[in-house]
Backbone of each chain as nested JSON, in Angstrom:
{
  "chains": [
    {"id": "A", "residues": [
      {"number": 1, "name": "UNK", "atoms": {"N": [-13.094, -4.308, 19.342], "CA": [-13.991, -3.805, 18.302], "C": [-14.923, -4.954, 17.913]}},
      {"number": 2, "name": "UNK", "atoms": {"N": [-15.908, -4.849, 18.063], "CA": [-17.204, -6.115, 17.83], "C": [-17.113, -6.197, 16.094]}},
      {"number": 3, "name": "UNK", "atoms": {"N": [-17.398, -7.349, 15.55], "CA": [-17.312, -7.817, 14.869], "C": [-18.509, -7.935, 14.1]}},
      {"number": 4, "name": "UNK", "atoms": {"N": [-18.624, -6.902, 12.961], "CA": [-19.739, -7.266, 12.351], "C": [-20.037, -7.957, 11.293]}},
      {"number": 5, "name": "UNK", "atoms": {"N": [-19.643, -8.713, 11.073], "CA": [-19.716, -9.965, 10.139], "C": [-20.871, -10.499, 10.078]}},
      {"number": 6, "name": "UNK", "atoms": {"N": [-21.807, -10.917, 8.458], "CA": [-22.75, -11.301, 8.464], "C": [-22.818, -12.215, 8.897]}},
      {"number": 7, "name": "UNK", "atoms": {"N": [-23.569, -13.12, 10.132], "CA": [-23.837, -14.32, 10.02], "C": [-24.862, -15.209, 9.646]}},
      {"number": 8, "name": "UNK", "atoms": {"N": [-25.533, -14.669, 8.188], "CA": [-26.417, -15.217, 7.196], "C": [-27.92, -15.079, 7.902]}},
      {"number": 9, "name": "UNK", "atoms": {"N": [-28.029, -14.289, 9.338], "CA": [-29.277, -14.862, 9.732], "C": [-30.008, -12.978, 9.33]}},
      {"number": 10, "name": "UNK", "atoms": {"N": [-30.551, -13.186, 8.415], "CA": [-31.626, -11.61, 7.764], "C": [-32.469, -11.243, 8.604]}},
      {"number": 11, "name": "UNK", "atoms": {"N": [-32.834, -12.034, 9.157], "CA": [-34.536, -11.824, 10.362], "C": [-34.201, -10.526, 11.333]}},
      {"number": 12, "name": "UNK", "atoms": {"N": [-33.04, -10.565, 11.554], "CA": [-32.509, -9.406, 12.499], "C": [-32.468, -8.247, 11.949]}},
      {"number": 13, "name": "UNK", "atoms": {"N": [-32.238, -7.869, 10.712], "CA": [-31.636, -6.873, 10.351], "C": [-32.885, -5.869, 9.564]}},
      {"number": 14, "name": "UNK", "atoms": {"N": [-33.571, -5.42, 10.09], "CA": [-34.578, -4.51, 9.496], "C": [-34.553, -4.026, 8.118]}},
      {"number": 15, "name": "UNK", "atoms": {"N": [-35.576, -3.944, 7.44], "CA": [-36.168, -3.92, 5.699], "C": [-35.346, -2.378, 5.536]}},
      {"number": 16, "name": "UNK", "atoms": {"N": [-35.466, -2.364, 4.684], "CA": [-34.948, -1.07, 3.784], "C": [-33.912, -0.331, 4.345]}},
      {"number": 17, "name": "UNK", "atoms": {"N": [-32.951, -0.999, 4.933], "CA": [-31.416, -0.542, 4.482], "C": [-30.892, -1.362, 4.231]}},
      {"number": 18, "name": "UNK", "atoms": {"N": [-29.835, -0.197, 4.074], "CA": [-28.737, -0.914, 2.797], "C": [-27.588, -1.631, 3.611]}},
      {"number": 19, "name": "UNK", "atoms": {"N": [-27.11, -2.541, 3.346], "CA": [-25.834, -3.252, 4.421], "C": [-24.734, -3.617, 3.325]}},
      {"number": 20, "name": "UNK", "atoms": {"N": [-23.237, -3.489, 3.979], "CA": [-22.147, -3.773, 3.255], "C": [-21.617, -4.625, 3.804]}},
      {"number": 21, "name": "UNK", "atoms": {"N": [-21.771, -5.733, 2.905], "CA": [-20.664, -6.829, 4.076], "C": [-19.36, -6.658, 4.183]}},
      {"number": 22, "name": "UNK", "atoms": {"N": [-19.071, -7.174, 5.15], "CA": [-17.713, -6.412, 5.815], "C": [-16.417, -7.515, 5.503]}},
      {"number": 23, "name": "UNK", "atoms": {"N": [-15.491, -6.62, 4.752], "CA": [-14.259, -7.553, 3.905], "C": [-13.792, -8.903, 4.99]}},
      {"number": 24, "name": "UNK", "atoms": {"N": [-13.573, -9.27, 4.579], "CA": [-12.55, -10.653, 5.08], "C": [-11.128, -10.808, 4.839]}},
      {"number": 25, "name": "UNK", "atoms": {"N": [-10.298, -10.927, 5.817], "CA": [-8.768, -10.844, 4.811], "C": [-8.897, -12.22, 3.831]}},
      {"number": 26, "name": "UNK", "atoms": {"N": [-8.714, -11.882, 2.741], "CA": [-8.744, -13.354, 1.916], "C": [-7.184, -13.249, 1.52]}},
      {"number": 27, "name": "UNK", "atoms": {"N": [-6.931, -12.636, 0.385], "CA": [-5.203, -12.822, -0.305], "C": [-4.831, -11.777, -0.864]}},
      {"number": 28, "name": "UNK", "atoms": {"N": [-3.783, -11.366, -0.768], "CA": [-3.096, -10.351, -1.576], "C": [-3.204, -10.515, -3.191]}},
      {"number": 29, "name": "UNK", "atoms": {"N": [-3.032, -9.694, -4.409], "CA": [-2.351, -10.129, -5.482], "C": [-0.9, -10.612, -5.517]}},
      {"number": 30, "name": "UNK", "atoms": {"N": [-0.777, -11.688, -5.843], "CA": [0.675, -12.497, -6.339], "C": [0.855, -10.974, -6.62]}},
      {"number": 31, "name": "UNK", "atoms": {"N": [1.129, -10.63, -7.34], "CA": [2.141, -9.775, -7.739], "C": [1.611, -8.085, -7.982]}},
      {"number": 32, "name": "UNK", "atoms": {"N": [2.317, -7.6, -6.697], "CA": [1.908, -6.609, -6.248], "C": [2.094, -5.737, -7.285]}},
      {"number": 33, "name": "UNK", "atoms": {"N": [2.706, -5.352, -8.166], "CA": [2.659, -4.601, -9.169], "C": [1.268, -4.56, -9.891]}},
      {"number": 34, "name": "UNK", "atoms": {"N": [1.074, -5.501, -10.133], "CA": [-0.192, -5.417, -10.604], "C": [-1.489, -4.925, -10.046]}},
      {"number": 35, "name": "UNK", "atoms": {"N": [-1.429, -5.054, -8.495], "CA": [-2.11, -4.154, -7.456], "C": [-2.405, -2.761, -7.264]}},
      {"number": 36, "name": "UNK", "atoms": {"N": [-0.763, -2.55, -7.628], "CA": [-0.563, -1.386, -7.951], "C": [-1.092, -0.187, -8.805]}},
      {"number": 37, "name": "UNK", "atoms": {"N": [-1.246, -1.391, -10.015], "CA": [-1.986, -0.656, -11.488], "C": [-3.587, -0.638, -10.797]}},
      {"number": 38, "name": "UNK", "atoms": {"N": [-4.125, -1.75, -10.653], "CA": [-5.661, -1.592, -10.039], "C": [-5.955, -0.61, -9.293]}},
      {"number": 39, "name": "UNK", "atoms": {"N": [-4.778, -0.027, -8.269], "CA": [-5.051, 0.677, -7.109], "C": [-6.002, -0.122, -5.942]}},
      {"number": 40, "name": "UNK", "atoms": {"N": [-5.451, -1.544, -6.093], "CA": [-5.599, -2.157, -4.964], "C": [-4.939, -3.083, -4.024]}},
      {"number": 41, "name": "UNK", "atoms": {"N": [-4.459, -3.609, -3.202], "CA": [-3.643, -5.186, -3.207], "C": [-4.558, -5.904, -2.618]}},
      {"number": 42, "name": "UNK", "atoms": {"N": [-6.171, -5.777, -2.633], "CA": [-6.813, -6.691, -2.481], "C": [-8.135, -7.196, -3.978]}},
      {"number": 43, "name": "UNK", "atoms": {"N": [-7.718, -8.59, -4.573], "CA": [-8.454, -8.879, -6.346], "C": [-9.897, -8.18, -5.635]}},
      {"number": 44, "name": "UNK", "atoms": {"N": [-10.378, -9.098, -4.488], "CA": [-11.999, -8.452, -4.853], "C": [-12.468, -7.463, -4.234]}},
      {"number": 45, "name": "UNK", "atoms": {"N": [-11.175, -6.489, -4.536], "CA": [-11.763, -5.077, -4.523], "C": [-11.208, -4.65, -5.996]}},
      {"number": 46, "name": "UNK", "atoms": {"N": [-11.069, -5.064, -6.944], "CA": [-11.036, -4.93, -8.142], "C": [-11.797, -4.369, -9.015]}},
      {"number": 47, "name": "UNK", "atoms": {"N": [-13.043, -3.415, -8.904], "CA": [-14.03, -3.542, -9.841], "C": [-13.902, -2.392, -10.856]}},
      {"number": 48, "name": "UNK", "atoms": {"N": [-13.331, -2.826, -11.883], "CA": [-13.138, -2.004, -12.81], "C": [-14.407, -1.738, -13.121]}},
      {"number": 49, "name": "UNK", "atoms": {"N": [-14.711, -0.209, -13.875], "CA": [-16.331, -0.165, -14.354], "C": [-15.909, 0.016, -16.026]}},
      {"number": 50, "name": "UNK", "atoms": {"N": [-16.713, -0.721, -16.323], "CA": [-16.993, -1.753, -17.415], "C": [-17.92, -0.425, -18.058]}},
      {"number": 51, "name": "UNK", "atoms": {"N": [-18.514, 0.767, -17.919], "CA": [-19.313, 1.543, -18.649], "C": [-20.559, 0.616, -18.783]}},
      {"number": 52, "name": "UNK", "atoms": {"N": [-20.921, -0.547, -18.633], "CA": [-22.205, -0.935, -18.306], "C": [-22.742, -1.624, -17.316]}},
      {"number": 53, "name": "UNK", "atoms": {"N": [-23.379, -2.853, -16.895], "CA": [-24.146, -3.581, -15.711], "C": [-22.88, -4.099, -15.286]}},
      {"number": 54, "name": "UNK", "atoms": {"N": [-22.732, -4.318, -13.978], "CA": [-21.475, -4.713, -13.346], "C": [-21.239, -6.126, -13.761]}},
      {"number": 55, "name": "UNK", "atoms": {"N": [-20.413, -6.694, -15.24], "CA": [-20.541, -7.769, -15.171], "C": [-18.905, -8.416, -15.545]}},
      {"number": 56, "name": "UNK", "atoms": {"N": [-18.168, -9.982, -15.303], "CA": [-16.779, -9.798, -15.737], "C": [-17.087, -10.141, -16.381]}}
    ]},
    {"id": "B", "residues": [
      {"number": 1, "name": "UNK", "atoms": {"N": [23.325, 11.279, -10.908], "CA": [22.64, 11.342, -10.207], "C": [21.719, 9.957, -9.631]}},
      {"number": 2, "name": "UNK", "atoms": {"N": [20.848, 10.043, -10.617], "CA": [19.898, 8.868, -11.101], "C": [19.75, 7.973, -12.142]}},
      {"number": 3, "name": "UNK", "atoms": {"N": [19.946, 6.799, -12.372], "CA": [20.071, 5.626, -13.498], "C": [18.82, 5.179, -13.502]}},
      {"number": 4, "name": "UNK", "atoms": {"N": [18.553, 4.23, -14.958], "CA": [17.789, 3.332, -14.986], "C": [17.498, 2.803, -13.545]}},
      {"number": 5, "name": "UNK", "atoms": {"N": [18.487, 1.873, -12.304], "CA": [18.628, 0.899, -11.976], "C": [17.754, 1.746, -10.918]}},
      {"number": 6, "name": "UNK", "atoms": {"N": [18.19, 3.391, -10.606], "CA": [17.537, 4.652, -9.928], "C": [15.813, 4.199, -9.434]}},
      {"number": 7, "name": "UNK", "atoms": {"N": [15.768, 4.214, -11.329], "CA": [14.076, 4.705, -11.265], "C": [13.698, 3.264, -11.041]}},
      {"number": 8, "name": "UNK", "atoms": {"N": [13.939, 2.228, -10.859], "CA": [13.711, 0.812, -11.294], "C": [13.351, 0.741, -9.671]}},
      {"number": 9, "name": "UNK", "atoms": {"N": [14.546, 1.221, -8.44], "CA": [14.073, 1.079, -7.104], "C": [13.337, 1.857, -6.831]}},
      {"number": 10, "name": "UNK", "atoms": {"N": [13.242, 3.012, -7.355], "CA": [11.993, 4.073, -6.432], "C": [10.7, 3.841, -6.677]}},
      {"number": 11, "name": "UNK", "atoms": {"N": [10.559, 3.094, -8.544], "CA": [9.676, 2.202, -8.816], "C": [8.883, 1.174, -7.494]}},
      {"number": 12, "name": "UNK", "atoms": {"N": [9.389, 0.425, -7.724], "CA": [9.434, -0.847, -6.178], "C": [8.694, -0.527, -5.163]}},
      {"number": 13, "name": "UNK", "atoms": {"N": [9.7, 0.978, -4.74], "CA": [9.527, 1.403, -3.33], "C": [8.266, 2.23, -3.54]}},
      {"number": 14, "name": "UNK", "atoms": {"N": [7.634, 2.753, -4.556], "CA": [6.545, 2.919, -4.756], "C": [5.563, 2.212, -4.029]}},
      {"number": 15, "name": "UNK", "atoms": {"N": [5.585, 1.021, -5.428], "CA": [4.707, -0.052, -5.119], "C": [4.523, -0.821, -3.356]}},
      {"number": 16, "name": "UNK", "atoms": {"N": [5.483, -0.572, -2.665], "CA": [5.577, -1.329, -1.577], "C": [4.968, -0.644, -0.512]}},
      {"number": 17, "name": "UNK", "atoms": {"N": [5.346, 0.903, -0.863], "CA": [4.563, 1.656, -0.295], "C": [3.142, 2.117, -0.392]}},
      {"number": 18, "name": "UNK", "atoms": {"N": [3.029, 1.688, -1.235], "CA": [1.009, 1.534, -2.005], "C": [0.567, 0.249, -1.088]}},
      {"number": 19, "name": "UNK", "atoms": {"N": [1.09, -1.02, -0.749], "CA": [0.792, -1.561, -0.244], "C": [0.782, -1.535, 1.371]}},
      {"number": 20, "name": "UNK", "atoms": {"N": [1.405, -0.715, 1.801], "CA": [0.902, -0.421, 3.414], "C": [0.404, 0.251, 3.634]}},
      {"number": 21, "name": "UNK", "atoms": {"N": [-0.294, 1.188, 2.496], "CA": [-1.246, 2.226, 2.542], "C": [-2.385, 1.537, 2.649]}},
      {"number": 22, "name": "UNK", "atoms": {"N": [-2.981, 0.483, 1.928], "CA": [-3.607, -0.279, 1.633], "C": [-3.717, -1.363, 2.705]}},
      {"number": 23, "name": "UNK", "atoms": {"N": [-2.63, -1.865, 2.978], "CA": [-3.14, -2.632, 4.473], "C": [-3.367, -1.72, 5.524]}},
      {"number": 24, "name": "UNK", "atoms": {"N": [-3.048, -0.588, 5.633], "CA": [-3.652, 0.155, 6.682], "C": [-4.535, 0.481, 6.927]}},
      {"number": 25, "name": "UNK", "atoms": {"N": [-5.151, 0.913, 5.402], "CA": [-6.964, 1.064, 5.401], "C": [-7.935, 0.065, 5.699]}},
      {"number": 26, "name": "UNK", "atoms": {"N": [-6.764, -1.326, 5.601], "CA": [-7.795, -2.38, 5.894], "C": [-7.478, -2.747, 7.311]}},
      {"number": 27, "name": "UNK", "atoms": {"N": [-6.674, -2.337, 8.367], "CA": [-6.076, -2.313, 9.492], "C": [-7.149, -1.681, 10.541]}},
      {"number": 28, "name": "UNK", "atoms": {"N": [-7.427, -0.702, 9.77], "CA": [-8.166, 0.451, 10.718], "C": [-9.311, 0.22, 10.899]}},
      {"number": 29, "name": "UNK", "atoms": {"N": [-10.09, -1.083, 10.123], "CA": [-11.056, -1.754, 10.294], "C": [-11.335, -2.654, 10.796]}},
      {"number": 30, "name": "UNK", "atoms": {"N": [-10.059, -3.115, 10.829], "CA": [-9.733, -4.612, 11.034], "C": [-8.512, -4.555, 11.89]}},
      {"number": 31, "name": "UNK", "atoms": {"N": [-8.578, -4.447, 13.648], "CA": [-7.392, -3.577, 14.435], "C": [-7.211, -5.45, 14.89]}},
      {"number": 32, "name": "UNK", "atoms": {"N": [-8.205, -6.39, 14.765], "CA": [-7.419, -7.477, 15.267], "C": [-7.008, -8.512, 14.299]}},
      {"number": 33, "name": "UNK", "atoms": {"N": [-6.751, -8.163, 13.163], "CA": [-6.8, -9.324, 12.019], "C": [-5.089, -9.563, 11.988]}},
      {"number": 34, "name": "UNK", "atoms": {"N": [-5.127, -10.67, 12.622], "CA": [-3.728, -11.121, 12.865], "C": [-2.971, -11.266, 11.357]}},
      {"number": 35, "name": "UNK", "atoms": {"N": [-3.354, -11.945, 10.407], "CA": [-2.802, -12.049, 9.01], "C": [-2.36, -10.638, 8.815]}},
      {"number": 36, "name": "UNK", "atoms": {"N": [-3.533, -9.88, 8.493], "CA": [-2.804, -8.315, 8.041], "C": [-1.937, -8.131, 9.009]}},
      {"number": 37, "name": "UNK", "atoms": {"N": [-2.043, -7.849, 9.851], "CA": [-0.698, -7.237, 10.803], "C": [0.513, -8.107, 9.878]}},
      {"number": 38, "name": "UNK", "atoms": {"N": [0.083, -9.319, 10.002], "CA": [1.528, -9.795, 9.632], "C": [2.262, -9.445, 8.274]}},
      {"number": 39, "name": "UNK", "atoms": {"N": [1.791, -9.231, 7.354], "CA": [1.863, -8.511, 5.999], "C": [2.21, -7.029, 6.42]}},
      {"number": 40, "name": "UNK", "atoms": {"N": [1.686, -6.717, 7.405], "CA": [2.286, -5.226, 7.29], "C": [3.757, -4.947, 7.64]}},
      {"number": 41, "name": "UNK", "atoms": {"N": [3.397, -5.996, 8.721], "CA": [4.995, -5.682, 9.613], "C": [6.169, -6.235, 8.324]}},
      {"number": 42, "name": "UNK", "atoms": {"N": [5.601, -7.396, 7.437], "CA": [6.752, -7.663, 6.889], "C": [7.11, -6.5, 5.539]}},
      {"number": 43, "name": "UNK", "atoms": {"N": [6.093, -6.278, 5.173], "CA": [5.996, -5.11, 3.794], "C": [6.913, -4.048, 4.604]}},
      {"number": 44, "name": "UNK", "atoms": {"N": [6.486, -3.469, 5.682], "CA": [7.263, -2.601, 6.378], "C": [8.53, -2.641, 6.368]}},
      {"number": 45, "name": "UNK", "atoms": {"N": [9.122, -3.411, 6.791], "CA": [10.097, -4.234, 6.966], "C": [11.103, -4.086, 5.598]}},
      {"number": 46, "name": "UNK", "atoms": {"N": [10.432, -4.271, 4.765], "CA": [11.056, -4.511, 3.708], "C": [11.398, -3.251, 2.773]}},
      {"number": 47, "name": "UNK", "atoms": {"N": [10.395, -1.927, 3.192], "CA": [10.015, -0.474, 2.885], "C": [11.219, 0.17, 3.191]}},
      {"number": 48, "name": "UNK", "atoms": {"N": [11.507, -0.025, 4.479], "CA": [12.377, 0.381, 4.96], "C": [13.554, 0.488, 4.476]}},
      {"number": 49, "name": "UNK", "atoms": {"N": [14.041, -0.656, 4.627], "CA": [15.392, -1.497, 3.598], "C": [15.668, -0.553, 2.916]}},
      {"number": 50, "name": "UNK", "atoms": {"N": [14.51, -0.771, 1.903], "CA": [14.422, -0.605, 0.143], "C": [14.668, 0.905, 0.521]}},
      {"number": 51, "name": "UNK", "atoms": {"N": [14.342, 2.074, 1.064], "CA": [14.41, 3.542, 1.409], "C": [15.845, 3.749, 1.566]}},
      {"number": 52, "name": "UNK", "atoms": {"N": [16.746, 2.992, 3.16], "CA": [17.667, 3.092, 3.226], "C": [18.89, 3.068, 2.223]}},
      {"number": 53, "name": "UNK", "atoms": {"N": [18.43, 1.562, 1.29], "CA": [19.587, 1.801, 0.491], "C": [19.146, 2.264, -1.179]}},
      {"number": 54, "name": "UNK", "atoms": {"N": [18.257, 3.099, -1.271], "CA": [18.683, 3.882, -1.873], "C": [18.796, 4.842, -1.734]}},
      {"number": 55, "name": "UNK", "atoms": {"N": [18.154, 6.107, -0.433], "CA": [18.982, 6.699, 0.133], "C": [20.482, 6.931, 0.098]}},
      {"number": 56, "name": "UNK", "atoms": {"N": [20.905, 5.776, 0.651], "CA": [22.603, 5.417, 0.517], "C": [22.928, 5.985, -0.94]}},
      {"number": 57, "name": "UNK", "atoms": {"N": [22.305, 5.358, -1.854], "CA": [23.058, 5.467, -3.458], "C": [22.498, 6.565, -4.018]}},
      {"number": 58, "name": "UNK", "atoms": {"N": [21.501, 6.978, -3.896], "CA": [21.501, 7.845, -4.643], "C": [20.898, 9.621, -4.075]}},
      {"number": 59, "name": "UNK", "atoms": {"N": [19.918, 9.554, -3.261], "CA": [19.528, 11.082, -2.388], "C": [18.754, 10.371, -1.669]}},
      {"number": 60, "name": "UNK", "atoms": {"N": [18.862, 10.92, -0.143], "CA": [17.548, 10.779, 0.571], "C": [16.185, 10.943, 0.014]}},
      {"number": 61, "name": "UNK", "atoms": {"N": [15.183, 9.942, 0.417], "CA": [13.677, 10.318, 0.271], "C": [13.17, 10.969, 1.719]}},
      {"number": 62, "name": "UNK", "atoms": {"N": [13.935, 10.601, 2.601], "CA": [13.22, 11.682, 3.872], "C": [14.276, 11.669, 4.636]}},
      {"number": 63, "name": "UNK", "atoms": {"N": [14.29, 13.184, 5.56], "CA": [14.901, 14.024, 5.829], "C": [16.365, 13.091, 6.808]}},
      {"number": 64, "name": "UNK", "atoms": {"N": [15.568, 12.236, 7.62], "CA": [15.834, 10.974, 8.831], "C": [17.419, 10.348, 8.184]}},
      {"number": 65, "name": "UNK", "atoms": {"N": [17.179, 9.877, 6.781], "CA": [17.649, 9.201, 5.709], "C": [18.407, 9.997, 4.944]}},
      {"number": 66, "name": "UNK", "atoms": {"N": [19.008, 10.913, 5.66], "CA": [19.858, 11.626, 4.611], "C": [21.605, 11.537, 4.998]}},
      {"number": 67, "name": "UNK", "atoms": {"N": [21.978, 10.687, 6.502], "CA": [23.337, 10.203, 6.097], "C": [24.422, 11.332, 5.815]}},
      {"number": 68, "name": "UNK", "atoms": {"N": [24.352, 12.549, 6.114], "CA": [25.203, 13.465, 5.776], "C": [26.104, 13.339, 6.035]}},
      {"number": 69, "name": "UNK", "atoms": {"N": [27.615, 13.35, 5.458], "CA": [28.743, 13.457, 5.81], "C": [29.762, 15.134, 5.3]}},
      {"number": 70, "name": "UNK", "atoms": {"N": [30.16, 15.15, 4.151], "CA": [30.628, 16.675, 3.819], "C": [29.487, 17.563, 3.218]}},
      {"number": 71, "name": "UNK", "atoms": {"N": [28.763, 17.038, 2.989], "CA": [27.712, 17.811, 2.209], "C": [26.398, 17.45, 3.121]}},
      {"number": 72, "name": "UNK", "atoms": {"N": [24.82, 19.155, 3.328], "CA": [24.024, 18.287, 3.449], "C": [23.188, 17.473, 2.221]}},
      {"number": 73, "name": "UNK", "atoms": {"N": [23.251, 16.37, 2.226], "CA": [22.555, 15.084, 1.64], "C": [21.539, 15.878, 1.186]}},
      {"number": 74, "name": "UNK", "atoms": {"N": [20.573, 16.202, 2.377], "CA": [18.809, 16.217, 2.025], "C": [18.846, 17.4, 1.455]}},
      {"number": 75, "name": "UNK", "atoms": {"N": [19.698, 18.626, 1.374], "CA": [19.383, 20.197, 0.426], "C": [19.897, 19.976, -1.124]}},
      {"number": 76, "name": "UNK", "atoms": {"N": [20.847, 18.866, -0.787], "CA": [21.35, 18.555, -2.271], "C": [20.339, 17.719, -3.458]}},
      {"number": 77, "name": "UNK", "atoms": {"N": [19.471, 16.59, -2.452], "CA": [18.438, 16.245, -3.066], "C": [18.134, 16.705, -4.409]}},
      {"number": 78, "name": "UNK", "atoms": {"N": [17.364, 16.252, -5.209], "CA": [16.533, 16.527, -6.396], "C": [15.29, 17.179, -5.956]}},
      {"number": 79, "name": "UNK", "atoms": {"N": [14.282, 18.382, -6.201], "CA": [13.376, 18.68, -5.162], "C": [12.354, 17.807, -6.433]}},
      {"number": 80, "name": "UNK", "atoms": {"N": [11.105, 17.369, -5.855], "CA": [10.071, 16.239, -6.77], "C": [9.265, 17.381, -7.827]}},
      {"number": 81, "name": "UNK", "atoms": {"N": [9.612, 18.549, -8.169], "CA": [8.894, 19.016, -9.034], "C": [9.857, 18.988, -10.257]}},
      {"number": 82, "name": "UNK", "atoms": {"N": [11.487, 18.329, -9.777], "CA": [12.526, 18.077, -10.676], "C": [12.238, 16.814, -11.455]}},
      {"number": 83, "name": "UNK", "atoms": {"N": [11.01, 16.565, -11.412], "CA": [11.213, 14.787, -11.877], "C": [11.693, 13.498, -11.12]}},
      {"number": 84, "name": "UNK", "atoms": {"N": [13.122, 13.924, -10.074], "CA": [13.283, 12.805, -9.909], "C": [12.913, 11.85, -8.674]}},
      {"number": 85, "name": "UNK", "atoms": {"N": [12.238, 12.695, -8.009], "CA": [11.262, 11.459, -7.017], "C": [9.651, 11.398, -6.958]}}
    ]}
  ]
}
């Protein structure tokens, strides 16, 4: 499976779409329970919505 | 039937099982990411266990795991609209 990982170079990638960079394994939460409650076991997929501008 | 100590493992086995749900979604993206595999196999690993013995103590959670000896195990179960799984 090719690997699409940004490699910072933009020139390639044509104007007006949208791109998602593609996760990285980084770390679990220490303590999966708490993962649990998020409904995630990965932190930066964490994004609670805050009811306003995405900010922590 | 079921104790505190009951809901305390199915608790767990919840959670453990939220987590290979979760590495799987990130698996299926990621079919060569050696780290995840390794987290899975061990979470797995450990899913298992945690199923078997409480299975053992208290009712099967799946059918495989039901250990019957004079009684069947898995009809005797609690059915999950009973509360207890």
């Amino acid at each position: 499976m090719k690997d699409f990982g940004f490699d910072g170079n933009c020139d390639k990638f044509p104007i007006g779409m949208a791109y998602v960079p593609w996760q990285r394994f980084d770390r679990l939460y220490d303590n999966l329970e708490e993962g649990f409650r998020n409904g995630t076991i990965f932190p930066e997929l964490n994004k609670p919505f805050t009811g306003r501008r995405c900010v922590r | 039937m079921m104790n505190q100590e009951g809901m305390r493992m199915l608790n767990d086995i919840h959670i453990v099982d939220f987590v290979l749900v979760d590495l799987a979604l990130y698996l299926d993206t990621h079919p060569y990411d050696q780290e995840a595999m390794e987290y899975f196999n061990h979470y797995a690993r450990i899913k298992n266990k945690m199923a078997k013995d409480f299975s053992m103590r208290y009712f099967p959670l799946t059918q495989d795991l039901a250990e019957s000896g004079k009684e069947w195990r898995w009809g005797a179960a609690p059915l999950p609209w009973e509360g207890a799984c």
